[in-house]
Backbone as numpy.savetxt, mean C-alpha at the origin, in Angstrom:
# Nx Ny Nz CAx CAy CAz Cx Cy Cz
-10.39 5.38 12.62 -9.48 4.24 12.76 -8.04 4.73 12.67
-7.22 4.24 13.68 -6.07 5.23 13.65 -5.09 3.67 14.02
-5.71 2.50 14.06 -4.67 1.72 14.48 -5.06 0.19 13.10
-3.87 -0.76 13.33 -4.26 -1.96 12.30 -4.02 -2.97 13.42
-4.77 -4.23 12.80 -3.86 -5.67 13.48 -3.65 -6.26 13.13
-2.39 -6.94 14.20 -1.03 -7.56 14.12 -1.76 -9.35 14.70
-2.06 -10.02 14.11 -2.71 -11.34 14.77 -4.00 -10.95 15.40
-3.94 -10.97 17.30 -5.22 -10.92 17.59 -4.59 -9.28 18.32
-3.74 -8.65 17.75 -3.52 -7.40 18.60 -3.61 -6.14 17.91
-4.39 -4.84 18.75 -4.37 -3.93 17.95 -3.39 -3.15 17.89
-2.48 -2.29 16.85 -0.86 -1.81 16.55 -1.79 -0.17 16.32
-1.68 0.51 17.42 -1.34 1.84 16.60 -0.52 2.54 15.69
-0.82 2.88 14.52 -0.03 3.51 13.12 0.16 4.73 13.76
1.62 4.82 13.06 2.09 6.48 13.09 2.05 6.80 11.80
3.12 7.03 10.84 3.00 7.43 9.53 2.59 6.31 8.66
2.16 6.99 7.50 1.91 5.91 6.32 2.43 6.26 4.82
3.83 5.60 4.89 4.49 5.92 3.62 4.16 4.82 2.68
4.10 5.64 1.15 3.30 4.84 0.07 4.73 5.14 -0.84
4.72 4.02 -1.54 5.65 3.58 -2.53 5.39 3.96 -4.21
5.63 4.99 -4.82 4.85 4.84 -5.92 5.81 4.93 -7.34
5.36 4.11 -7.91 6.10 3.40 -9.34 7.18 2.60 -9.06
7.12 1.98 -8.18 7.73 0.84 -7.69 7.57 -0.88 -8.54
7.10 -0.79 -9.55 6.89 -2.06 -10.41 6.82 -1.18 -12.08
7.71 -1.72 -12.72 8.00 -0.92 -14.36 7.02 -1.36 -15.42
6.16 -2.22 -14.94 5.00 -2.21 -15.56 3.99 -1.36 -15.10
3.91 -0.73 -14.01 2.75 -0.18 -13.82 3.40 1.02 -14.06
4.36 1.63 -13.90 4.35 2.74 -14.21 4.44 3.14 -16.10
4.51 2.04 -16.56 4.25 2.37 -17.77 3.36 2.21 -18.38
2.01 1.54 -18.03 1.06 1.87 -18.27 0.15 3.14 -17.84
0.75 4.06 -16.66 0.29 5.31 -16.84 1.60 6.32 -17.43
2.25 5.35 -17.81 3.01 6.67 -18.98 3.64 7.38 -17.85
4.52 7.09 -16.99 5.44 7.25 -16.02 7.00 6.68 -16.06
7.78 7.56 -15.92 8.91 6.96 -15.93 9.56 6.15 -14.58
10.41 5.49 -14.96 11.12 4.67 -13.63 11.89 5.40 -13.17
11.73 6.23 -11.35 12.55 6.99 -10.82 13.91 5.83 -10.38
15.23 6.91 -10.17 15.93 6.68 -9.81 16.35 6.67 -8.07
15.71 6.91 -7.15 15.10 6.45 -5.85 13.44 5.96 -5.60
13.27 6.19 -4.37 12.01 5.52 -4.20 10.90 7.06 -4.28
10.04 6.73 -4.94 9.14 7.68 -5.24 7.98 7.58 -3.89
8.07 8.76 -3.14 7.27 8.72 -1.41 6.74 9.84 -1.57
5.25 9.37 -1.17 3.83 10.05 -0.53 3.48 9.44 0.92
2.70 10.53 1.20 2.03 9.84 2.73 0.69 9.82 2.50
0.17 9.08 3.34 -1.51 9.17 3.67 -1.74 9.64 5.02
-2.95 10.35 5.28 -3.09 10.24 6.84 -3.51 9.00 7.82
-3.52 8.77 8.60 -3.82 7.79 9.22 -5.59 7.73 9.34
-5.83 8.91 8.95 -7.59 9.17 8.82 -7.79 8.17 7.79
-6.90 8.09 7.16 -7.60 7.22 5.65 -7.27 5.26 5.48
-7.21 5.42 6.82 -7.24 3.46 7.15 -8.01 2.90 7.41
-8.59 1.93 6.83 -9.86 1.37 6.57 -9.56 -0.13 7.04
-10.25 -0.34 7.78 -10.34 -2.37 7.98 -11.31 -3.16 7.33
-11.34 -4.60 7.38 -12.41 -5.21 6.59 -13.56 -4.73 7.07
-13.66 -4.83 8.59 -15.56 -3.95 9.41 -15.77 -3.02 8.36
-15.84 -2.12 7.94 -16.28 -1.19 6.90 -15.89 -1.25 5.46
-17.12 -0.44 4.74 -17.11 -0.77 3.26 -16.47 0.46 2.95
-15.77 0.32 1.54 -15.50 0.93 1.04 -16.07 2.15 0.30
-16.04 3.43 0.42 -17.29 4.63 0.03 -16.30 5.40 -0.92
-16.65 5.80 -1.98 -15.61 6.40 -2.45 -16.12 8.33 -2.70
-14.74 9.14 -2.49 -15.15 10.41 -2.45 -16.12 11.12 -3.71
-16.80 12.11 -3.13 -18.00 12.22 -3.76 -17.61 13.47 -5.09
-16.36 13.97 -4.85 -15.33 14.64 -5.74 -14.88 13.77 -7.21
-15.18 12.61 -6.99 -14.35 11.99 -8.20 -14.92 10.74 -9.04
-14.71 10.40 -10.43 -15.93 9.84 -10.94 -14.50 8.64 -11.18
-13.42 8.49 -11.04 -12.48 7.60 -11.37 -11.31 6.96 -9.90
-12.16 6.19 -9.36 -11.65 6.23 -8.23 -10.78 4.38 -8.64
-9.18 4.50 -8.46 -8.60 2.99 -9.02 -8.61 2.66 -7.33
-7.90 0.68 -7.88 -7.53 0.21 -6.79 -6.39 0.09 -7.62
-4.94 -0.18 -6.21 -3.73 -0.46 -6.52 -3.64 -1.33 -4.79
-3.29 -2.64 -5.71 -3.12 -3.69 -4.40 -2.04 -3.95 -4.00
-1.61 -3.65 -2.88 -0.31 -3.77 -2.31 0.21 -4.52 -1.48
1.43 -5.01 -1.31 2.16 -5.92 -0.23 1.86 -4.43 0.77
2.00 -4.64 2.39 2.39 -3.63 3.44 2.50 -4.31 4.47
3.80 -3.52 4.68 4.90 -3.83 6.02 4.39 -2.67 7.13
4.52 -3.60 8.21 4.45 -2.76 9.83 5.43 -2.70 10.41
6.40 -1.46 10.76 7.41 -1.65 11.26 7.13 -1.71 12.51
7.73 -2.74 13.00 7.88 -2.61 14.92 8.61 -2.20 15.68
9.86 -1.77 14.71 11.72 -0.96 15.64 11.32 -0.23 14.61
11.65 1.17 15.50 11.82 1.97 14.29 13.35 2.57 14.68
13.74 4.08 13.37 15.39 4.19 13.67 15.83 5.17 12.57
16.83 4.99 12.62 17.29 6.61 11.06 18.82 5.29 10.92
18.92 5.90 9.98 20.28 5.30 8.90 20.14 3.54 9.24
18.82 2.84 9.13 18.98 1.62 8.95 19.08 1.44 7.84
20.66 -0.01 8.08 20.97 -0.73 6.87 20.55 -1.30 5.96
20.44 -1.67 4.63 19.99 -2.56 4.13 19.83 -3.80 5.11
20.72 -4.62 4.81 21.36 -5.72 5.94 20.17 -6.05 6.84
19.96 -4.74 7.33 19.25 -4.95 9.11 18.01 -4.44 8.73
16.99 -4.58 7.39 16.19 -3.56 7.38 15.04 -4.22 8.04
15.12 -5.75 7.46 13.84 -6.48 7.73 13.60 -6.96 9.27
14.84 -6.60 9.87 14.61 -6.86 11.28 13.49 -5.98 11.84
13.55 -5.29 10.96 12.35 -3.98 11.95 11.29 -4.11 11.33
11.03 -5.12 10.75 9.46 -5.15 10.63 8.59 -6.28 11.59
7.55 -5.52 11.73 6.44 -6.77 12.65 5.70 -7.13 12.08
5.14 -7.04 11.07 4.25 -7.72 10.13 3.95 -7.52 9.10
3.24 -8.39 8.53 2.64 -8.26 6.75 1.67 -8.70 6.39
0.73 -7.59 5.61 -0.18 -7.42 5.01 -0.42 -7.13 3.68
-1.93 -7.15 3.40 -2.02 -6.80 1.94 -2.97 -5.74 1.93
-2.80 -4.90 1.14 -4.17 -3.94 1.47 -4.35 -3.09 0.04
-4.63 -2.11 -0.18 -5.16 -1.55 -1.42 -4.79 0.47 -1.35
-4.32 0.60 -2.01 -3.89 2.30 -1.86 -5.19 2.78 -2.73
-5.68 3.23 -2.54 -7.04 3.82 -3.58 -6.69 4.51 -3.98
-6.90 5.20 -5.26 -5.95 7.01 -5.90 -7.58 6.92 -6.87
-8.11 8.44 -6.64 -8.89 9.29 -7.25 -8.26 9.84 -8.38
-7.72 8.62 -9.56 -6.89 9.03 -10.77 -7.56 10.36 -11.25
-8.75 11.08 -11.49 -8.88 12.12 -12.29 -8.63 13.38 -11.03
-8.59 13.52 -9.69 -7.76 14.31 -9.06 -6.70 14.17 -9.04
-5.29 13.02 -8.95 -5.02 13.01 -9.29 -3.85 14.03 -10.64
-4.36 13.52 -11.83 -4.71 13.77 -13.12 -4.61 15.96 -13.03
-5.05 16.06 -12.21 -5.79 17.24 -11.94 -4.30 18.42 -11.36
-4.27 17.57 -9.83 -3.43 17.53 -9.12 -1.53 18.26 -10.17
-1.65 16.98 -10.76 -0.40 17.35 -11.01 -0.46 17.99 -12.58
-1.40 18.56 -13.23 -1.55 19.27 -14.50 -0.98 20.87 -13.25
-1.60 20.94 -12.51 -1.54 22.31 -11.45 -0.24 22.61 -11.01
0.43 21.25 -10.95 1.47 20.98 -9.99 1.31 21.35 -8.15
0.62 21.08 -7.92 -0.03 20.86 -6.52 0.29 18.91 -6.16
0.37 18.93 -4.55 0.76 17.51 -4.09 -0.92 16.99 -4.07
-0.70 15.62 -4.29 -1.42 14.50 -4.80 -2.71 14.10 -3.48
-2.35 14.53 -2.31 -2.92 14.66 -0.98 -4.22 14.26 -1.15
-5.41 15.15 -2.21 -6.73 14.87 -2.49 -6.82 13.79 -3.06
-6.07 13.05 -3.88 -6.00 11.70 -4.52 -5.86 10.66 -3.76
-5.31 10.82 -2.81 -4.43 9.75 -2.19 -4.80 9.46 -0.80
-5.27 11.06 -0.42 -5.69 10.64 1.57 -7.03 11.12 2.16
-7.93 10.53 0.73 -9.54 10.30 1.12 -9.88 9.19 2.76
-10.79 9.64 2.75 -10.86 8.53 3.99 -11.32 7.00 3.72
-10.52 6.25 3.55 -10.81 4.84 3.16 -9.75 4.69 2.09
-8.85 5.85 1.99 -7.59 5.48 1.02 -6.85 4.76 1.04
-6.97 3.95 2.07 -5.78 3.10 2.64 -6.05 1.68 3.76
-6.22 0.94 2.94 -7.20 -0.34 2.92 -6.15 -0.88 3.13
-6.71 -1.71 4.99 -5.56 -3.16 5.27 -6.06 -3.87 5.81
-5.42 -5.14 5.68 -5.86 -6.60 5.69 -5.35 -6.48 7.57
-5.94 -7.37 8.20 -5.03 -8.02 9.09 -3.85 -8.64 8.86
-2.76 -8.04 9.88 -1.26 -8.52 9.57 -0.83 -9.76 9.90
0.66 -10.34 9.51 0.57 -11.52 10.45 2.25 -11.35 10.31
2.17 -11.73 11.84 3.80 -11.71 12.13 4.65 -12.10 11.23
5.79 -11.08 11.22 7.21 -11.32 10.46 7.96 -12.09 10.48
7.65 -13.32 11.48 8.60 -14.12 11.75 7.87 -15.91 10.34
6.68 -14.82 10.14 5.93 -16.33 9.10 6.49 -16.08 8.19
6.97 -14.89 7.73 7.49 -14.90 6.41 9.02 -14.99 5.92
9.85 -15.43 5.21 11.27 -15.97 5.32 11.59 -14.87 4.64
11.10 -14.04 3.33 11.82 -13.31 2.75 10.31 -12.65 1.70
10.02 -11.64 2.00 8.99 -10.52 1.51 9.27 -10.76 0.21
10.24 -10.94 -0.23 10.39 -10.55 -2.03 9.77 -12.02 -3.07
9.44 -13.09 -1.79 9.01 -13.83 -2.84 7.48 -13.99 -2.50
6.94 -13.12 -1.69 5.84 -12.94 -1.52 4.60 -12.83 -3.06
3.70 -13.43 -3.28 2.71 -13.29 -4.10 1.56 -12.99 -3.66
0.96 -12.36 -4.87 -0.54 -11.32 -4.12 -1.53 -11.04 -5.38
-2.60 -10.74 -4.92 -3.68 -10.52 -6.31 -5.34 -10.12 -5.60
-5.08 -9.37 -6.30 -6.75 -8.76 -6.35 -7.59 -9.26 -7.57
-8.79 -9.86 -6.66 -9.83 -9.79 -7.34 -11.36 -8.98 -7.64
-11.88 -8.74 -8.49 -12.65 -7.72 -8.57 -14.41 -8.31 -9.16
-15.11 -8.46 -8.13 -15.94 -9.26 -8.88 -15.64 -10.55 -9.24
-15.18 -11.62 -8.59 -14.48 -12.61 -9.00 -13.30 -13.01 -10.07
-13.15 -11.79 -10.95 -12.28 -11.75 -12.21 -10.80 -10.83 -11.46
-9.62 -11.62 -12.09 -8.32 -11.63 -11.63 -7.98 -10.38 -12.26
-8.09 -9.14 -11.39 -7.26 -7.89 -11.90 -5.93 -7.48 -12.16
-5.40 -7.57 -10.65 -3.89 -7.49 -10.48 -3.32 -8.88 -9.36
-2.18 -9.11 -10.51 -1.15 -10.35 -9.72 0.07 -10.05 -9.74
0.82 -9.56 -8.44 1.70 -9.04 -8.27 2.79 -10.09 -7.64
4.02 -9.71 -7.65 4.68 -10.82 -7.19 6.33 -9.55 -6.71
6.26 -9.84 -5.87 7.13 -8.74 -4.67 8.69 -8.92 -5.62
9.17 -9.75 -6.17 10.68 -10.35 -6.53 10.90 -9.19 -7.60
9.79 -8.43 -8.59 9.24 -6.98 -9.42 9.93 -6.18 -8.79
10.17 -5.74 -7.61 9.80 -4.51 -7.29 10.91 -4.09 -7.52
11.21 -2.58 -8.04 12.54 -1.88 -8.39 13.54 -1.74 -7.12
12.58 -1.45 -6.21 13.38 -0.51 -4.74 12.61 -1.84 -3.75
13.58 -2.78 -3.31 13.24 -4.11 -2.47 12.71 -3.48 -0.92
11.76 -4.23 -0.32 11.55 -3.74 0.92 12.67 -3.15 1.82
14.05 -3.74 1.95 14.70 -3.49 2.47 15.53 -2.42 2.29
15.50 -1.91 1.00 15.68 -0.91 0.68 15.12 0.14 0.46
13.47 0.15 0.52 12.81 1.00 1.00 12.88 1.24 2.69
12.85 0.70 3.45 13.10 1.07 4.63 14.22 1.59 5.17
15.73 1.01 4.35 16.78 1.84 4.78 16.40 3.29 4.16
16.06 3.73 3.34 16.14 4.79 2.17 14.86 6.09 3.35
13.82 5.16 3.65 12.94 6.27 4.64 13.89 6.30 5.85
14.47 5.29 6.14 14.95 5.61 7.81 15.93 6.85 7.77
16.57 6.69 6.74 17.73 7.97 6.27 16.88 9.50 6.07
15.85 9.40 5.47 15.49 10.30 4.94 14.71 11.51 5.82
13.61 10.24 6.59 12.64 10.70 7.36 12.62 9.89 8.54
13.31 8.98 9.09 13.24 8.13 10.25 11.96 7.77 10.51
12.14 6.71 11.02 10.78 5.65 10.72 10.72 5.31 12.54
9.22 5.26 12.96 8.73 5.16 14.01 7.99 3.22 14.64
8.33 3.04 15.53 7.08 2.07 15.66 6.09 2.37 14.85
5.49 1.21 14.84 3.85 1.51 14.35 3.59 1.79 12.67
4.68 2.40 12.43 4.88 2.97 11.06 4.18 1.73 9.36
3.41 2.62 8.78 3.02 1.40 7.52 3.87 1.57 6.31
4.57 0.79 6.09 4.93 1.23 4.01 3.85 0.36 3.69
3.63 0.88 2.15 2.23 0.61 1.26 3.77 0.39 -0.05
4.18 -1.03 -0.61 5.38 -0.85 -1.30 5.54 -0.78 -2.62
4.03 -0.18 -3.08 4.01 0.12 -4.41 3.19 -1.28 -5.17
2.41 -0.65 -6.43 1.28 -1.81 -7.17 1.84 -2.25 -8.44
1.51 -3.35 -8.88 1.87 -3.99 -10.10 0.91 -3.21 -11.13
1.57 -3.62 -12.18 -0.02 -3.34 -13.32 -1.03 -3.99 -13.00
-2.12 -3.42 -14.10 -3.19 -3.77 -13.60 -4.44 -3.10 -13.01
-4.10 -1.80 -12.43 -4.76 -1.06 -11.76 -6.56 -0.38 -12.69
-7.52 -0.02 -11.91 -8.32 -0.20 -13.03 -9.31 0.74 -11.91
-10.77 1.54 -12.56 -11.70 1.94 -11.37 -12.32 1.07 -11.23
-12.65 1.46 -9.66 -13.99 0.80 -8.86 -14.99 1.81 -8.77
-16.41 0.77 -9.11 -17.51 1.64 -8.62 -17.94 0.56 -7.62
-19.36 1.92 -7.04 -20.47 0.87 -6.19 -21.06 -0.49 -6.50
-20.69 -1.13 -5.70 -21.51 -2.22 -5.50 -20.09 -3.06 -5.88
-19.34 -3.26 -6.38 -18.01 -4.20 -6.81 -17.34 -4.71 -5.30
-17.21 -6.18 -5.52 -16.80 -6.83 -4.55 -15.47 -6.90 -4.64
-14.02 -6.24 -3.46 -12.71 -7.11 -3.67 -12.07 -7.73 -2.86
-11.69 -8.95 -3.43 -10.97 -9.93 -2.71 -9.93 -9.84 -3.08
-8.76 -10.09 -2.44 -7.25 -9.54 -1.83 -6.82 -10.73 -0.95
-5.08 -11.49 -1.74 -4.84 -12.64 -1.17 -3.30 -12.22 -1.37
-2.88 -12.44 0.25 -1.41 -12.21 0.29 -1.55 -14.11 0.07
-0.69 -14.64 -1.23 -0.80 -15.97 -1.00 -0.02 -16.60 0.16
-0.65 -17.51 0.48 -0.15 -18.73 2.05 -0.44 -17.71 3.05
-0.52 -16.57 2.90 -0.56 -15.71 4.34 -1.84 -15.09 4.95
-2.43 -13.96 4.24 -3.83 -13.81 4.66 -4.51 -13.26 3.66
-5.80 -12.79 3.99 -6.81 -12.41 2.91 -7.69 -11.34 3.34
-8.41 -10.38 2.39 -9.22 -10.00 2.58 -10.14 -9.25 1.82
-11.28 -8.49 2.42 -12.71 -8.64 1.58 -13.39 -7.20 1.54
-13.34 -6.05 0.82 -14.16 -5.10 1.00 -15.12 -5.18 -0.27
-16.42 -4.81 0.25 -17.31 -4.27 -0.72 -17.06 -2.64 -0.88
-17.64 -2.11 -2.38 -17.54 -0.42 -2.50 -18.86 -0.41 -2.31
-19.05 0.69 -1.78 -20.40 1.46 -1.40 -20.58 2.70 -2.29
């Protein structure tokens, strides 16, 4: 799977930049400090998963979390976009789930080696169907929550976030220039917790869309 969708259309992804410690509760519950820019990883595009398939988790790791996320599709892409002008370049919004293999991970950075095995398993990067940018008035008052087994894990609420969408997108366009097609993943609230087999999750961008993986 190398592409997501946008309503009833399929969007080929180019990069997939992930947001991380982007909410000061979650990073302090893993005992992380609050960076002073935006803290960026990628995933491969190998690791995008739609509702059609279940969730399998790698056979390397006995602590596999969910972290449920707002994610933006950019549709203009560009270098040195403004704050101001950031949200113009998005085409849609979703909710989806960054998976992290916390004890690789864990592993990962005791070594000081990049996080890559944690982060860009195949099915690391769980998305909802999008829905045009023009439904939403302003991302930051967006609300969202995973459920796990019917019980309320994480409830996130976008207005949190340290580094605002729009300032995550000016901050990559500067950095690394941002393409059509392109996903941010904009970082998880507290909350984060493992999944095993057989656990059902439901995932609600509220008023906007939803969605449903089982783990395998």
């Amino acid at each position: 799977m190398s592409s997501v969708k946008l309503g009833l259309h399929a969007i080929r992804v180019g990069n997939i930049f992930c947001i991380g410690r982007n909410y000061a509760a979650h990073a302090a519950e893993l005992g992380n400090k609050v960076e002073d820019e935006p803290l960026v990883f990628l995933k491969p595009t190998s690791a995008l998963l739609d509702e059609s398939s279940p969730i399998r988790l790698p056979a390397y790791s006995d602590d596999v979390h969910h972290e449920c996320e707002l994610v933006a599709l950019i549709g203009k892409g560009g270098s040195d976009i403004s704050p101001d002008a950031a949200l113009s370049h998005v085409a849609g919004y979703g909710i989806g789930l960054d998976l992290t293999a916390r004890d690789a991970q864990a592993e990962a950075k005791r070594k000081g080696h990049p996080w890559t095995k944690a982060k860009g398993f195949r099915g690391a990067a769980c998305v909802s169907t999008l829905v045009p940018a023009a439904r939403v008035a302003d991302p930051q008052q967006l609300k969202f929550e995973l459920r796990v087994n019917g019980q309320l894990r994480q409830s996130g609420d976008a207005g949190l976030m340290l580094f605002t969408l729009a300032e995550q997108i000016s901050y990559l366009s500067r950095l690394y220039g941002l393409s059509d097609g392109d996903l941010i993943f904009t970082g998880t609230p507290e909350g984060v917790a493992r999944i095993v087999s057989g656990d059902q999750l439901d995932l609600s961008l509220h008023g906007q869309v939803s969605a449903h993986w089982k783990v395998e």
